[in-house]
C-alpha positions as CSV (number, residue, x, y, z in Angstrom):
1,X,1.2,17.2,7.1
2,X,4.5,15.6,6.3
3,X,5.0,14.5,2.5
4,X,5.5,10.6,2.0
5,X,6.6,9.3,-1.1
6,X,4.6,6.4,-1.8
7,X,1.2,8.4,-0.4
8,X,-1.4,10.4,-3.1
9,X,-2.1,13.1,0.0
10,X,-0.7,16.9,-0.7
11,X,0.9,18.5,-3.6
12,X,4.1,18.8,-5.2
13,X,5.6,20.9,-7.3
14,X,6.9,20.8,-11.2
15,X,10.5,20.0,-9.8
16,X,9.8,17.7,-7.6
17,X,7.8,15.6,-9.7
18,X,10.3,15.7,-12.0
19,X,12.9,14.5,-9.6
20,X,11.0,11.7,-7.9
21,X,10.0,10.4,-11.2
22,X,13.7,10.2,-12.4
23,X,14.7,8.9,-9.1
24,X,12.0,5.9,-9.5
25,X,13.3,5.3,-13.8
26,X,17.0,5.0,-12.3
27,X,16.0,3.3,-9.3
28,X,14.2,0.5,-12.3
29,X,16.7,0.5,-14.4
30,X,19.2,-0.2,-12.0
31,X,17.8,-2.8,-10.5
32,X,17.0,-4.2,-13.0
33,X,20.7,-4.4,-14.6
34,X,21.9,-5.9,-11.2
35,X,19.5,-8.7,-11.2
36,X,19.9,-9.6,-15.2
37,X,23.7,-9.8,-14.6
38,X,23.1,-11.6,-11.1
39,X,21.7,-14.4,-12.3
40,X,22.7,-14.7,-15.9
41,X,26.3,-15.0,-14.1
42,X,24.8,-17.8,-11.4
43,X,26.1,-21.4,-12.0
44,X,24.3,-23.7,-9.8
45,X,21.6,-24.1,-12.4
46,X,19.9,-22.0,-15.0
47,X,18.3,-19.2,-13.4
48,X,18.7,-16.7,-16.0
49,X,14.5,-16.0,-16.5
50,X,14.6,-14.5,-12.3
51,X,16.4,-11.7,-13.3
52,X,13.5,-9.9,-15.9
53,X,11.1,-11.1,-13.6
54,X,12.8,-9.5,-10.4
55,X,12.7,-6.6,-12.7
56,X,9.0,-6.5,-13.9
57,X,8.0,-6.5,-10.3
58,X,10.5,-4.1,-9.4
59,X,9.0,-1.8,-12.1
60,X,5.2,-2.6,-11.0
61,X,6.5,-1.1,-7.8
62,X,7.7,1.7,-8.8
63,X,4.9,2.3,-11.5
64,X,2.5,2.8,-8.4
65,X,4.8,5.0,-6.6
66,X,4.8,7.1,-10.2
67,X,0.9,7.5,-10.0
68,X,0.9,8.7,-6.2
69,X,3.2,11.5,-8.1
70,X,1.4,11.7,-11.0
71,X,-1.8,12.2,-8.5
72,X,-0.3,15.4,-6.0
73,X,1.1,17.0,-9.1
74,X,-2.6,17.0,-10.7
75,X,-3.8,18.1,-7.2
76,X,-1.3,20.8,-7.5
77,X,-2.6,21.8,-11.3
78,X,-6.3,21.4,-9.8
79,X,-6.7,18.7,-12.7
80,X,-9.2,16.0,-12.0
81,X,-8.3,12.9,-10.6
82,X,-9.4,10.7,-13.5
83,X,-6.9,12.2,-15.6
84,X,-4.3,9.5,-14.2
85,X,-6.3,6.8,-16.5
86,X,-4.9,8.5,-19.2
87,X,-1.7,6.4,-18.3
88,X,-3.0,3.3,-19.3
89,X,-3.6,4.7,-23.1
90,X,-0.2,4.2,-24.8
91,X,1.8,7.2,-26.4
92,X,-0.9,9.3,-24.5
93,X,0.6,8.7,-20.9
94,X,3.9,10.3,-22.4
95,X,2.2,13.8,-23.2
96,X,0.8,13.3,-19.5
97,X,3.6,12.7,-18.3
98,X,5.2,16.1,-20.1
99,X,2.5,18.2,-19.5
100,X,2.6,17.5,-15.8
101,X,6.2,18.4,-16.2
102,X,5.8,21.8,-17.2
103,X,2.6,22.8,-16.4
104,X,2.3,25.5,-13.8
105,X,0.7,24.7,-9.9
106,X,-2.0,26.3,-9.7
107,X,-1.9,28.9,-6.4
108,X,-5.1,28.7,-3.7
């Protein structure tokens, strides 16, 4: 089965979580600079309010893409599903986040 990023199916490991996760922070955060600086800079009116909004959505997007992560690497660590609502309890999704980081995969 081939591995797609934005799909909850299959496992990954502790390095590629970590990498797709970082890819989807800098992928935020970049966009969102580029859109703040985009229209603070536009003079036909003032549009200066599009730019956090481009990036809110931006990071909804990407937020979702996170969870189809977080959800093959607790797969991998044969953790239950519901342990992804644990990212909606702030301060707790951070040790989630970590512990999914490091914890080992679990072999079959």
């Amino acid at each position: 089965m081939k591995d797609t990023f934005i799909s909850s199916e299959g496992r990954i490991g502790r390095f590629v979580f970590i990498v797709r996760v970082a890819l989807l922070v800098l992928l935020t955060l970049a966009v969102t600079k580029l859109a703040l600086d985009y229209f603070n800079e536009w003079h036909h009116g003032n549009y200066s309010p599009l730019g956090p909004f481009v990036g809110i959505v931006i990071a909804l997007f990407c937020s979702l893409a996170g969870l189809m992560q977080l959800l093959k690497r607790l797969r991998d660590m044969d953790k239950p599903a519901y342990w992804s609502l644990l990212m909606l309890v702030p301060g707790v999704n951070l040790l989630v986040l970590l512990y999914a980081a490091v914890a080992p995969s679990r072999s079959k």
